[in-house]
C-alpha positions in Angstrom: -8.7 -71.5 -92.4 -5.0 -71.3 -91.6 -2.3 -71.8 -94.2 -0.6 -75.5 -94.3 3.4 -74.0 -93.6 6.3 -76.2 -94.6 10.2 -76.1 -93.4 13.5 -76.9 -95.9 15.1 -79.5 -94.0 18.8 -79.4 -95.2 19.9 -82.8 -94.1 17.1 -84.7 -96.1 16.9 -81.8 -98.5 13.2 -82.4 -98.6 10.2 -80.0 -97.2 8.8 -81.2 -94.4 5.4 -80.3 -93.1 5.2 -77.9 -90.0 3.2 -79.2 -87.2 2.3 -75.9 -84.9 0.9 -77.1 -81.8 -1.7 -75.2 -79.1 1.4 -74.3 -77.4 3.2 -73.0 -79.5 0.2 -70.6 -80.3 -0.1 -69.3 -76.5 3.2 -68.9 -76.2 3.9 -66.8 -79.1 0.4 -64.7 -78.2 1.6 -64.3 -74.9 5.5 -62.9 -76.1 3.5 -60.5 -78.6 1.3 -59.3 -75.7 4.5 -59.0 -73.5 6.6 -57.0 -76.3 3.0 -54.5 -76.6 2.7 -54.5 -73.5 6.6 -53.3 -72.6 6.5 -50.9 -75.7 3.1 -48.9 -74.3 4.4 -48.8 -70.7 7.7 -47.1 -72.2 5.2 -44.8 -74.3 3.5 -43.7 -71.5 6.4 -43.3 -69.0 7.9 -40.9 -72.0 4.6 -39.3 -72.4 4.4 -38.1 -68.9 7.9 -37.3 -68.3 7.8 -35.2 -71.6 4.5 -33.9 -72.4 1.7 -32.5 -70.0 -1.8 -34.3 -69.4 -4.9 -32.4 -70.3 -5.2 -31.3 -66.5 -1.8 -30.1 -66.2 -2.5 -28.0 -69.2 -5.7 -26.7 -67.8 -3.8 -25.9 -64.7 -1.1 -24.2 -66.6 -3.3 -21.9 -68.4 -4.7 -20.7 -65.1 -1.5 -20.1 -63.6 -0.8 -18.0 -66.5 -4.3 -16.2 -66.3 -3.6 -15.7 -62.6 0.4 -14.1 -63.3 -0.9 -12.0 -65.8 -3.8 -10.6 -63.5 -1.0 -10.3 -60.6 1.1 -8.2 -63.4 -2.0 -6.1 -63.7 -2.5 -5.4 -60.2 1.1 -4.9 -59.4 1.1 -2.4 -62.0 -1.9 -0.4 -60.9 -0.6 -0.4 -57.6 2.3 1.6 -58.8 0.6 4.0 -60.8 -1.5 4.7 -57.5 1.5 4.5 -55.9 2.6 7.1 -57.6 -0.2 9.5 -57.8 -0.7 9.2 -54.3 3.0 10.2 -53.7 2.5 13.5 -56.2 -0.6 14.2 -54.0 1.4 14.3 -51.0 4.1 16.2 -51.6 1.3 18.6 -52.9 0.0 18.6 -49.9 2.2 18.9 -47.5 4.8 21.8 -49.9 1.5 23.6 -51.4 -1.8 23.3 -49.6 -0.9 23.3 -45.9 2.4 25.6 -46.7 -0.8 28.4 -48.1 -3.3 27.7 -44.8 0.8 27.9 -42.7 0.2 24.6 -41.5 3.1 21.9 -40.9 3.5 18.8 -43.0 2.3 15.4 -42.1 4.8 13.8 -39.8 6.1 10.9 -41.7 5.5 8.9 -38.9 1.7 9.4 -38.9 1.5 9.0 -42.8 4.4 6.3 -42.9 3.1 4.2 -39.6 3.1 0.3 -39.4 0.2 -1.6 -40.6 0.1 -4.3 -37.6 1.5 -6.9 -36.0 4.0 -9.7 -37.1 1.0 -12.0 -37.2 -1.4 -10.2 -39.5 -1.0 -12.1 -42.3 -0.2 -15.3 -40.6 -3.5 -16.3 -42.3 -1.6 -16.4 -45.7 1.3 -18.3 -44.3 1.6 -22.5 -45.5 0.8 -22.2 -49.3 3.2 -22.7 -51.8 2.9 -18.6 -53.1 3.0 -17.6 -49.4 5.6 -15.3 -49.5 4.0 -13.7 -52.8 0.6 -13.3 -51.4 1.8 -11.8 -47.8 3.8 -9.4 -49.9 1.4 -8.2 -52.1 -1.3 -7.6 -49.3 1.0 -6.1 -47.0 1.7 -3.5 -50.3 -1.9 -3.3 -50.4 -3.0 -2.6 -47.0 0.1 0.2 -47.1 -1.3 1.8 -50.1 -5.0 2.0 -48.7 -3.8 3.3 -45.1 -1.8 5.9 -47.0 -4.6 7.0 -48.6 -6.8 7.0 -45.8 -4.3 9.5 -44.0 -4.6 11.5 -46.8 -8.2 11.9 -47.2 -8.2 13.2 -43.0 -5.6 15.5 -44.4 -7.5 17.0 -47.1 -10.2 17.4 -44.8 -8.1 19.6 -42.8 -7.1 21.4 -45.7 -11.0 21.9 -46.4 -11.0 23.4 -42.7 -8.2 25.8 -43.3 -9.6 27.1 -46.5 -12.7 27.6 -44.9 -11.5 29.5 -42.5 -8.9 31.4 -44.4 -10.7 34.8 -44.6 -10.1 34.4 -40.1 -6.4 33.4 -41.5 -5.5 36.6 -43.2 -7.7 38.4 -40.7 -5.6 37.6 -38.0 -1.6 37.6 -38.9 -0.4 40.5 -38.5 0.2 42.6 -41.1 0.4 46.4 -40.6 2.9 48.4 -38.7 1.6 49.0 -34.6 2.1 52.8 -35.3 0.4 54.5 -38.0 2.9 55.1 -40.8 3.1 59.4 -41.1 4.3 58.9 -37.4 7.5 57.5 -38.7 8.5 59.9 -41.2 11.6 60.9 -38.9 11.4 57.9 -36.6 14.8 56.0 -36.2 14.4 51.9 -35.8 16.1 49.0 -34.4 15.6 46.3 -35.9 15.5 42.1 -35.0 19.4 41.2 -34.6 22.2 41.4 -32.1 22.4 45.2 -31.2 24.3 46.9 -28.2 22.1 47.5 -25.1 21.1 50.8 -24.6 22.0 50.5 -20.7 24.7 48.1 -20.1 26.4 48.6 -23.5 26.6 44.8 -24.3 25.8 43.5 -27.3 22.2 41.3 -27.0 20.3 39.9 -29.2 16.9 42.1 -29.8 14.1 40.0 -30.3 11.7 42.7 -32.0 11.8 46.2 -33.7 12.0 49.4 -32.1 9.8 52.4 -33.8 10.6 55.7 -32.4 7.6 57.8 -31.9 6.6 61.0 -29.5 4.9 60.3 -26.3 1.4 59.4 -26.6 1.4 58.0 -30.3 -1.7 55.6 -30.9 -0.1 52.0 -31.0 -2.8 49.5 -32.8 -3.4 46.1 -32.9 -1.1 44.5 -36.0 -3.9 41.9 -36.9 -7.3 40.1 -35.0 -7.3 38.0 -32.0 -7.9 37.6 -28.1 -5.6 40.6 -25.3 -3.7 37.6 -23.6 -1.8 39.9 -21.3 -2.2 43.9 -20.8 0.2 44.7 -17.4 3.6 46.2 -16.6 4.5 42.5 -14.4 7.2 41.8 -16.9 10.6 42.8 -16.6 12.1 45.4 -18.7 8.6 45.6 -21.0 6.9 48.5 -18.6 3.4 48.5 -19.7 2.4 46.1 -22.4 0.2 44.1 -24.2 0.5 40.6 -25.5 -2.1 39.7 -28.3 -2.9 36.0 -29.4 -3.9 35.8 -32.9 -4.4 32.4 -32.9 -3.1 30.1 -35.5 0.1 30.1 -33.8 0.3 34.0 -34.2 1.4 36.3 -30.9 2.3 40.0 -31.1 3.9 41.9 -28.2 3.6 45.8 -27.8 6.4 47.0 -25.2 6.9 50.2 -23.1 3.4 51.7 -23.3 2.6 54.9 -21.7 -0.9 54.1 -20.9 -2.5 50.7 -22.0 -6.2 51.0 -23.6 -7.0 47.8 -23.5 -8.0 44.8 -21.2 -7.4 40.8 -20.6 -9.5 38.7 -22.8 -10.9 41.4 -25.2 -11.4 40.3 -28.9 -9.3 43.1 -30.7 -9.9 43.7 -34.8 -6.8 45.2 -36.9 -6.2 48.5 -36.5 -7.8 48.8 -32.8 -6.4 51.4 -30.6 -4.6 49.3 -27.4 -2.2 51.6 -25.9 0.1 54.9 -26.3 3.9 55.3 -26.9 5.5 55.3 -23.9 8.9 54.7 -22.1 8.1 52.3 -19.0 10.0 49.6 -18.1 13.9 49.2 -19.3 13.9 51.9 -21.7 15.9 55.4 -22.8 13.4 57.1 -24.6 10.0 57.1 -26.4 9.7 54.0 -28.8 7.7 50.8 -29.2 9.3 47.7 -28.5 7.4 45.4 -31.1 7.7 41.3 -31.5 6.0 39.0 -33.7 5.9 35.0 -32.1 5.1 32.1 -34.2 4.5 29.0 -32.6 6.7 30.2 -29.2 9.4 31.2 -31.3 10.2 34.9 -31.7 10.8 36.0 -35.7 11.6 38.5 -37.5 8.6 41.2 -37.8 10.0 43.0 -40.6 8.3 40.3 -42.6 4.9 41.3 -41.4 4.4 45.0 -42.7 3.1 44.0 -46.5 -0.7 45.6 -46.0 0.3 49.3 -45.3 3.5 50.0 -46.9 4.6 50.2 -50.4 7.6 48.3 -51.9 9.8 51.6 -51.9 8.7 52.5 -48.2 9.5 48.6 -47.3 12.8 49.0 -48.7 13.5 52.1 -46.3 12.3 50.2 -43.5 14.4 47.0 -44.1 17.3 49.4 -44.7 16.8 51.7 -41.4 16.8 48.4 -39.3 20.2 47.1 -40.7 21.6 50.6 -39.8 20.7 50.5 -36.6 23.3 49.5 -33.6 21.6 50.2 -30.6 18.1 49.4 -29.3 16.0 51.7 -27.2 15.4 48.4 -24.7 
């Protein structure tokens, strides 16, 4: 039952009774409900500007599963990054530089991955750019070592066949080395031409020897040429070792060999002679590496020893005139 209320009226100076009508009620429930209802709408519009719902908590732990993860991965990609890098450089300065094979062009290693609209798949999210980037770096990484594996597998070739390798450069002298005791040489350099007295470069080494010294083959491989149609070489012999190997054996008396034999190290082909453009008995001797004539002074390492080198190297460089 609800308490009798009563009101101090000044002017009478009397208390009067309060008479609180159905009205009065409603409309006093309805300004409580109003003022609750004003107070809880502010509530929530602070919660929600403020503080996260239950979902967007849930969605924020994901997001930071999902950065983490991406972290992860980005960092493993470096480190394969990087081993990948160490096993190329490897490769191309160690392994192929022992088989004398040529570095992977960059190109071929390096190479685009596709078209401009590979990933377009990927495009219209809000991470796009994030998730092109990171497969692009992906699909880089996994061509790079694709490459890589082929190239190993030709450095698996090479080994196997490195015994033919060392078989074939050449590696001895073309004239056996007692007949040199007294022999004078010209070696690979600009000399003055025996004939016209210019100075020319000489593409080979000259060995002076006496007419009808045994000239042999300098390492194995294939008689690509054995005729006297070049100029200035008389009778000669051109040998093709193979991997990217040719020798050349100038100004033969008599050739003992023929086109398209298979000739072993140390074979007999021909005879010192002085055909062709020549002043006296010699062999006029090249080394060619991939169509490039070098130096053949480098090639004498499996018949002479370090002191006998040494003479060599230093009878070339005193040598001013060629016999050719």
């Amino acid at each position: 039952m609800s308490k009798v209320k009563y009101r101090f009226n000044t002017k009478s100076l009397t208390y009067e009774k309060v008479r609180v009508t159905a009205k009065d009620v409603i409309w006093k429930t309805l300004s409580y409900l109003a003022t609750g209802l004003v107070f809880a709408t502010i509530t929530i519009l602070l919660a929600r500007q403020f503080l996260p719902s239950p979902g967007e908590k849930r969605k924020n732990r994901e997001i930071e599963a999902l950065q983490l993860q991406y972290n992860l991965l980005n960092s493993k990609m470096s480190q394969m990054e990087a081993v990948l890098k160490d096993l190329e450089d490897r490769d191309d300065n160690i392994y192929r530089a022992i088989f004398e094979a040529e570095p992977l062009p960059k190109t071929i290693r390096y190479g685009g991955n596709g078209g401009s609209n590979k990933y377009s798949d990927l495009e219209g999210f809000d991470n796009s750019d994030l998730l092109t980037s990171t497969t692009e770096r992906l699909d880089r990484l996994t061509k790079q070592l694709y490459v890589q594996t082929k190239s190993f597998d030709d450095v698996v070739r090479l080994a196997k066949s490195k015994e033919k390798l060392i078989a074939s450069i050449p590696a001895i002298m073309p004239i056996n080395q007692k007949d040199l005791t007294h022999a004078v040489t010209s070696g690979f350099g600009w000399r003055t031409h025996p004939i016209y007295k210019t100075q020319e470069f000489h593409p080979g080494m000259d060995f002076s020897a006496e007419q009808g010294t045994p000239i042999y083959a300098t390492g194995d491989g294939v008689v690509e040429r054995a005729d006297a149609m070049a100029q200035g070489y008389g009778n000669h012999v051109v040998i093709n070792h193979g991997f990217g190997y040719q020798t050349l054996y100038g100004h033969m008396s008599k050739i003992k060999t023929v086109l398209g034999k298979k000739v072993k190290r140390g074979e007999l082909i021909g005879y010192v002679g002085s055909t062709g453009l020549s002043t006296a008995p010699h062999i006029h001797y090249e080394v060619i590496k991939n169509n490039e004539k070098i130096n053949p002074i480098n090639f004498y390492y499996n018949d002479l020893t370090p002191q006998q080198y040494q003479q060599l190297v230093e009878l070339s460089k005193k040598s001013t005139q060629s016999f050719d």
